[in-house]
C-alpha positions as CSV (number, residue, x, y, z in Angstrom):
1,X,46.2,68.3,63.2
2,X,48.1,71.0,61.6
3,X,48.6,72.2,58.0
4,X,51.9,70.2,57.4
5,X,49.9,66.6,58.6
6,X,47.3,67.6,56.7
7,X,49.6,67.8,53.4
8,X,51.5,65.0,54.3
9,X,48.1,62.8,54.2
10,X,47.1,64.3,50.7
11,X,50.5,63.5,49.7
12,X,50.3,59.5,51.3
13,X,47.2,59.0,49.3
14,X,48.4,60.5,46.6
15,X,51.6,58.3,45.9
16,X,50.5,55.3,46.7
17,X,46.9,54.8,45.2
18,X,49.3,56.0,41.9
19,X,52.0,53.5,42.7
20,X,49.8,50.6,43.1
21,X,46.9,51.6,40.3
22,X,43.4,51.1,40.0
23,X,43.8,47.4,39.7
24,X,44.2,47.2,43.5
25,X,41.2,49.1,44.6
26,X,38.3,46.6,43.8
27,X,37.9,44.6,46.8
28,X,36.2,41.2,45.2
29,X,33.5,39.1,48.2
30,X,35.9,36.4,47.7
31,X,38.7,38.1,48.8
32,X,36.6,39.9,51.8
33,X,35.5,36.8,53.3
34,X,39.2,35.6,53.3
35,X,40.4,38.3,55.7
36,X,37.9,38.6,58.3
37,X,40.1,41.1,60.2
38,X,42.0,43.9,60.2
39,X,44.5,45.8,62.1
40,X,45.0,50.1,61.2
41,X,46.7,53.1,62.8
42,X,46.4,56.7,61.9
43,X,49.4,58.8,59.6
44,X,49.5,60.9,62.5
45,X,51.5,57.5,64.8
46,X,54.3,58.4,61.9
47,X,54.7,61.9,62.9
48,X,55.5,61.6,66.9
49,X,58.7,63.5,65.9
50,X,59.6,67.7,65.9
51,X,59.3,70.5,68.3
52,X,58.5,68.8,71.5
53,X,55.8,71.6,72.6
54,X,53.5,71.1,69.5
55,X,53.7,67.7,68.9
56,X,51.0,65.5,70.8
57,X,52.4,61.9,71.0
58,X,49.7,60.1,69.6
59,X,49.0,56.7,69.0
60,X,46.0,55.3,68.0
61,X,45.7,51.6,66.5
62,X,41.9,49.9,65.4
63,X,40.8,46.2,65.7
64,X,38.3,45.4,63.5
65,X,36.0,42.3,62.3
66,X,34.3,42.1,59.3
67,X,30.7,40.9,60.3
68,X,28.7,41.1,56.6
69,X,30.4,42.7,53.2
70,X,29.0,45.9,54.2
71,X,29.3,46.1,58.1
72,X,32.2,46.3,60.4
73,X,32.7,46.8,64.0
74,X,35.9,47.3,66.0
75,X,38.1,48.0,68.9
76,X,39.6,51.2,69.3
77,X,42.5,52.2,71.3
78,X,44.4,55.7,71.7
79,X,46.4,58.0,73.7
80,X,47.9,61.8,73.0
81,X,49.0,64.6,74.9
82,X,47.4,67.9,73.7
83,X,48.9,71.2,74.7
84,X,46.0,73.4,73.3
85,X,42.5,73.4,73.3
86,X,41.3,70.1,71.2
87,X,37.9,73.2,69.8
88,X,40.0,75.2,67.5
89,X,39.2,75.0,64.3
90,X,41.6,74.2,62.0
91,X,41.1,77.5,60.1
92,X,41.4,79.6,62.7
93,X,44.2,82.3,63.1
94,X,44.6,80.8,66.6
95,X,45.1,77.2,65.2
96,X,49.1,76.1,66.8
97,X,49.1,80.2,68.2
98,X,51.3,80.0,71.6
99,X,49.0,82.8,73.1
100,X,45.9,79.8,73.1
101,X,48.7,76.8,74.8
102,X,47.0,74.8,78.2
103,X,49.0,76.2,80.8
104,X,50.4,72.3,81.1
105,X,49.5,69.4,79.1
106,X,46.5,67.0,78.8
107,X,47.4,63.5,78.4
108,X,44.1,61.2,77.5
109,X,44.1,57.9,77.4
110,X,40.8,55.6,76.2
111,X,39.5,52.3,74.9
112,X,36.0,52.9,72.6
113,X,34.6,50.8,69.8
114,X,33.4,51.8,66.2
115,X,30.9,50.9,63.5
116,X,31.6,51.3,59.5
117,X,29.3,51.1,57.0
118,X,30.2,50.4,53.4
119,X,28.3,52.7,51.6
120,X,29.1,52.1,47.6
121,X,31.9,50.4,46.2
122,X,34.9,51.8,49.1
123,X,32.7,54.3,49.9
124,X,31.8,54.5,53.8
125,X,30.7,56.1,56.8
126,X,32.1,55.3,60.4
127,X,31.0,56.5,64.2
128,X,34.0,55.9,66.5
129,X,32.9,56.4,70.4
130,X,35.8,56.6,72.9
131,X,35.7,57.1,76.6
132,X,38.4,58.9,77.8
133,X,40.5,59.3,80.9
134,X,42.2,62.6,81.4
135,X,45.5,63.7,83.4
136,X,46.3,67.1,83.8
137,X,50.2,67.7,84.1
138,X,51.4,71.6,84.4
139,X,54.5,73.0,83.2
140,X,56.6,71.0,85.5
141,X,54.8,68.0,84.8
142,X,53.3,66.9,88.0
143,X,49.8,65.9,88.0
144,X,47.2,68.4,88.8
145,X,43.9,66.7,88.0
146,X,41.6,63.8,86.5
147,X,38.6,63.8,84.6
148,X,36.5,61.9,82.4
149,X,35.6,62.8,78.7
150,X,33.4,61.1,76.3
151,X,34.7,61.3,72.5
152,X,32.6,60.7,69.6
153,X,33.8,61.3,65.7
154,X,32.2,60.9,62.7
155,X,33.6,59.7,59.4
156,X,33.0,59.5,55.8
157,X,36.0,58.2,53.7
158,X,37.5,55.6,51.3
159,X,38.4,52.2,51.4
160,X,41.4,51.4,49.2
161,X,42.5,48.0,48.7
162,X,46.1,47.4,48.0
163,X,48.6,44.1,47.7
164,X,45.5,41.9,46.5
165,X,43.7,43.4,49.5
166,X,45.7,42.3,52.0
167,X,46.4,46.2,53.1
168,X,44.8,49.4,52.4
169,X,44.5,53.0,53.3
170,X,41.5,54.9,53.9
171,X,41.7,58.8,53.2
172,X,38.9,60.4,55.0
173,X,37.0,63.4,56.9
174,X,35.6,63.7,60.6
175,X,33.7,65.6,62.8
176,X,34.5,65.8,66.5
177,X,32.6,65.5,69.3
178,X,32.5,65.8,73.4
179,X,29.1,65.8,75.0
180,X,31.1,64.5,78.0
181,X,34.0,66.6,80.2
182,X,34.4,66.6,83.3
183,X,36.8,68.0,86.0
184,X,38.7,70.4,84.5
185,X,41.2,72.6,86.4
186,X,41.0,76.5,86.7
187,X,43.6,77.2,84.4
188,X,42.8,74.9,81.9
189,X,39.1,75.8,82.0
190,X,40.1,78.8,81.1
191,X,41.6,78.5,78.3
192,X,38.9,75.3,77.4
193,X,35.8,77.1,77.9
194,X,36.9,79.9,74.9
195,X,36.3,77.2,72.3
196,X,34.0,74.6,71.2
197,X,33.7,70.7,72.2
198,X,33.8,70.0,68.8
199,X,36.0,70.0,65.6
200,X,34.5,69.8,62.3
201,X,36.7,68.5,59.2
202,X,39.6,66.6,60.0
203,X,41.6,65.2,57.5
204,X,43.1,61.9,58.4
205,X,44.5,58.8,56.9
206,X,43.8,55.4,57.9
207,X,46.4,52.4,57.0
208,X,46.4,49.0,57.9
209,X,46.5,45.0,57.1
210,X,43.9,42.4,56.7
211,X,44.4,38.6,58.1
């Protein structure tokens, strides 16, 4: 995530929890029990657009099930095509610097499940893990490799109700990471092993539907 999708979510939250007004944010039991389920995708699905060598084509959708009015568990499912290493932090000078691209392109593709936990009013805290299969492509983008990565993040955000709680958005931080990764090519190893397996902060965005 760069500085621009980080704005862009600020900016998301912003209008619409203003738009729509404090009257929308209390979710009531009532209402809860009602919509069992719920269906969400990431801001960053909306910007799969621009300059072609930064842009990481990811989509990422979340299938959840309301089991108690404080505990949900879900489906995860995502994909995205990284061309630098996923470790560098956001504030670093290196952060979207050419001189720190994979010589190629990752694609990773996975199916995980989560846990949330409502902490106080739409208060919460989530653990997402999502196993991982990797493709390396180089610059001409033929396969050069497989591997295997486990992904792990970390959440605390916000639940806001909207439309009599039958959407909401859910502006939030996570941490980032890989225990797991395996079979990395030379070249990308190179570049890989100069930087963490994990990334610490992320802003995000969550929106979605209930039924």
């Amino acid at each position: 995530m760069n500085k621009k999708h980080f704005l862009t979510a600020c900016l998301i939250t912003l209008f619409v929890s203003q738009a729509i007004g404090q009257t929308t944010t209390k979710m009531t039991t009532g209402l809860a029990r009602e919509r069992k389920f719920s269906l969400s995708t990431t801001f960053l699905v909306f910007m799969n657009f621009g300059e072609e060598k930064k842009n990481t084509r990811h989509y990422e959708f979340h299938l959840k099930y309301r089991l108690t009015d404080k505990d949900i568990v879900g489906v995860k499912a995502a994909t995205w095509k990284l061309f630098a290493p996923m470790g560098i932090p956001l504030w670093d000078s290196l952060f979207l610097d050419e001189s720190e691209f994979l010589p190629g392109r990752l694609r990773e593709s996975g199916l995980g499940i989560s846990y949330q936990r409502m902490l106080w009013k739409g208060l919460f805290a989530t653990i997402e893990v999502l196993p991982l299969y990797k493709t390396y492509l180089d610059k001409e983008n033929e396969k050069v490799g497989h591997g295997f990565k486990l992904y792990t993040s970390y959440h605390l955000g916000y639940h806001i109700a909207l439309f009599k709680n039958r959407m909401f958005i859910e502006p939030q931080l996570h941490c980032n990471y890989w225990p797991v990764d395996t079979n990395i090519p030379d070249g990308f190893r190179e570049m890989e092993r100069k930087w963490n397996n994990y990334f610490l902060f992320e802003p995000n965005v969550y929106i979605g539907f209930k039924f």
